[in-house]
C-alpha positions as a printed NumPy array, in Angstrom:
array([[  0.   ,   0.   ,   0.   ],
       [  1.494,   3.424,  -0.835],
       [  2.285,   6.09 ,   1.548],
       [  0.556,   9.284,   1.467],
       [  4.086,  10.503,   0.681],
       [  4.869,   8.451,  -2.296],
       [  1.284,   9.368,  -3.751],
       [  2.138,  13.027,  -3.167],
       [  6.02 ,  12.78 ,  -4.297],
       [  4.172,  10.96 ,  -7.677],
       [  1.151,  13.81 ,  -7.753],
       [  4.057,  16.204,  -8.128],
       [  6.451,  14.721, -10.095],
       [  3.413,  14.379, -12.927],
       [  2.729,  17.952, -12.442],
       [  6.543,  18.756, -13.173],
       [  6.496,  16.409, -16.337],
       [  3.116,  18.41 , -17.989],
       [  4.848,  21.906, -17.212],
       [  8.023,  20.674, -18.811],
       [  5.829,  19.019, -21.596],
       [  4.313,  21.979, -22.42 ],
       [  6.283,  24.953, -23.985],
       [  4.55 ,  28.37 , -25.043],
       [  5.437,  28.838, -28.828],
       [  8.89 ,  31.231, -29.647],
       [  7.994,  34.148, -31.245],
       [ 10.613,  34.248, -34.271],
       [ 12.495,  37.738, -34.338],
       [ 13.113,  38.779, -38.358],
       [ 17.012,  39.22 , -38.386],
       [ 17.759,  42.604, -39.852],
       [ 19.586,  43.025, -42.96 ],
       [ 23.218,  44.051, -43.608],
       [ 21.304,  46.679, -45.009],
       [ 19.704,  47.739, -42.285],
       [ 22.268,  47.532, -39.985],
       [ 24.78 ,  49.762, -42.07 ],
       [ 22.015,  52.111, -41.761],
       [ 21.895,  52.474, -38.583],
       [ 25.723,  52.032, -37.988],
       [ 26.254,  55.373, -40.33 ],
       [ 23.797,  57.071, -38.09 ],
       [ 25.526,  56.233, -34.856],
       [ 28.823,  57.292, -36.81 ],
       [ 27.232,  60.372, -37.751],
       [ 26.518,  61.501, -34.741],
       [ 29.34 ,  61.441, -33.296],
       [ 31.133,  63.004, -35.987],
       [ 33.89 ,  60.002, -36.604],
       [ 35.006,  60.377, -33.411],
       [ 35.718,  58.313, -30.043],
       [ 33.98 ,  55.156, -31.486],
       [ 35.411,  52.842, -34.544],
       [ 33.285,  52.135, -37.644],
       [ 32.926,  48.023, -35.887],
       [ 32.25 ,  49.453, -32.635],
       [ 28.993,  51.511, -34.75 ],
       [ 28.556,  48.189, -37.094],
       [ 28.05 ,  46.19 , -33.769],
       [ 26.104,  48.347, -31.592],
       [ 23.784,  48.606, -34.995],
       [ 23.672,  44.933, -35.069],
       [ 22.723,  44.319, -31.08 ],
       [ 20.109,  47.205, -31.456],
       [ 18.488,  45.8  , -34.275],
       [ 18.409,  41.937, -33.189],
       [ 17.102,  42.967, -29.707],
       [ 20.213,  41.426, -27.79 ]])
C-alpha cells in the first residue's frame, strides 16, 4: 500500500512532467539586414562626428540594437 508521501512525491512529479511538456510557442524575431544595420551604424557614426567610437564598434552596436540582444 502506498504512503501518502509516495502518492504526493508521484502527484508532483506528474505535475513537473506536464509543465516541462508543455512549452509556449517562440515568437521568431526577423534578423535585420546588412542593409539595415549599415544604416543604422552610419547614423551612430554620424553623430558622433567620426570620433571616439570605430566604424565596428557603430557596425556592432547597430547589429545588437536591431536583433534585440
Amino acid at each position: 500500500m502506498a504512503t501518502k508521501k509516495a502518492v504526493a512525491k508521484k502527484t508532483a512529479e506528474k505535475k513537473t512532467a506536464a509543465k516541462k511538456a508543455v512549452k509556449p510557442p517562440s515568437v521568431a524575431r526577423p534578423q535585420p539586414t546588412h542593409e539595415q544595420i549599415a544604416e543604422l551604424a552610419r547614423k551612430y557614426f554620424n553623430e558622433h562626428g567620426g570620433h571616439g567610437a570605430t566604424a565596428e564598434e557603430d557596425w556592432l552596436r547597430a547589429e545588437r540594437e536591431l536583433k534585440g540582444i
